[in-house]
Structures are given as C-alpha cells and as structure tokens.
C-alpha positions in Angstrom: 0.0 0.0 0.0 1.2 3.7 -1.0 1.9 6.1 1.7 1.7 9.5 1.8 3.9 11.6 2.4 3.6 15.4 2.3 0.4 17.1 2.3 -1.0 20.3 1.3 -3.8 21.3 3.0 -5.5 24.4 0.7 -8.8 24.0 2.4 -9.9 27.7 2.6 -8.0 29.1 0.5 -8.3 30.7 -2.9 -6.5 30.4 -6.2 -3.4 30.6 -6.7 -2.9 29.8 -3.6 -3.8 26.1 -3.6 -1.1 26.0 -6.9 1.8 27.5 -5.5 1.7 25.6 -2.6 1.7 22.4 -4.3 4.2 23.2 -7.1 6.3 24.0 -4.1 5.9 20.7 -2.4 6.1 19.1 -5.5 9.7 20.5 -6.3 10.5 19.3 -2.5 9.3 16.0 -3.1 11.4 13.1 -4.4 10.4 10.7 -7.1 7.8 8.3 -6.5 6.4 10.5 -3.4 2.6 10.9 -2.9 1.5 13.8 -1.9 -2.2 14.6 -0.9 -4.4 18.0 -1.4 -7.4 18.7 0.7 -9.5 20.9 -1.0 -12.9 22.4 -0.4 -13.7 23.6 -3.9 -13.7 21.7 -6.7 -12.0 24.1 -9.0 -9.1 21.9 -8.7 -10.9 18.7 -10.2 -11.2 20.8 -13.8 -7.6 21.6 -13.9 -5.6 19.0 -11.9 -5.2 16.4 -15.0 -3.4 19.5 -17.0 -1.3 21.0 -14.1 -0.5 18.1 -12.5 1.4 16.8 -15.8 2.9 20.4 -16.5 4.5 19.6 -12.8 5.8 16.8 -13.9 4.0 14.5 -11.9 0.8 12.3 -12.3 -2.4 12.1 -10.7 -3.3 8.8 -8.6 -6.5 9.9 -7.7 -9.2 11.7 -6.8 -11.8 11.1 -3.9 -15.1 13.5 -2.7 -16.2 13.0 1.2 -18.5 15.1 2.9 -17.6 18.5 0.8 -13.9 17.6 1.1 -12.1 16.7 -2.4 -9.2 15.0 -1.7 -6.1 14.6 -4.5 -3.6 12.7 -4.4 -0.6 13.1 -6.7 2.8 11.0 -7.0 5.7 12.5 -8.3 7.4 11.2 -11.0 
C-alpha cells in the first residue's frame, strides 16, 4: 500500500494559492512521493489532470467526502 507523504492542506484558501503551494511541495518532493491536497472547492478537479502533468507528476487519484475533495498526486 502507497503512503503519503507530504500534504497540502489548501482548504480555505483561494486560487493561486492552492497552486503554488503544491508546485512548491512538489519541487520538494522526491520521485515516486505521494502527496495529498485537501481541498474544499472543486475548482481543482477541472484543472488537476493539466497541471499536475505540467509539474511533472501524475495524478493517482481523486476522492469526494462530505464536501472535502481530496487529490492525491505522485511524483514522478
């Protein structure tokens, strides 16, 4: 099982906000990391697929609990 291992909590918080913080931690993070964004809004869900790969990274997955969206990214 895949363990996380940074996250980047942007609940609250408006773009670009949300983006910055996790091109940062994905710069930090080393290959093969995952990483997981908690977001509140789902503006993220539109554009992940295309930012995620302009990071250079991939999307795992993306999951929807009680209002929460949760992404979680590996880098590659």
């Amino acid at each position: 099982m895949d363990v996380i291992t940074a996250t980047v909590d942007a609940r609250g918080q408006s773009c670009p906000g949300p983006l910055v913080a996790l091109h940062k931690a994905l710069k930090d993070a080393d290959q093969g990391d995952l990483l997981e964004a908690p977001r509140d809004r789902p503006g993220l869900q539109v554009r992940r697929p295309v930012l995620v790969e302009a990071l250079g990274s991939r999307a795992a997955r993306c999951e929807r609990d009680l209002g929460v969206y949760r992404y979680v990214i590996r880098k590659v």
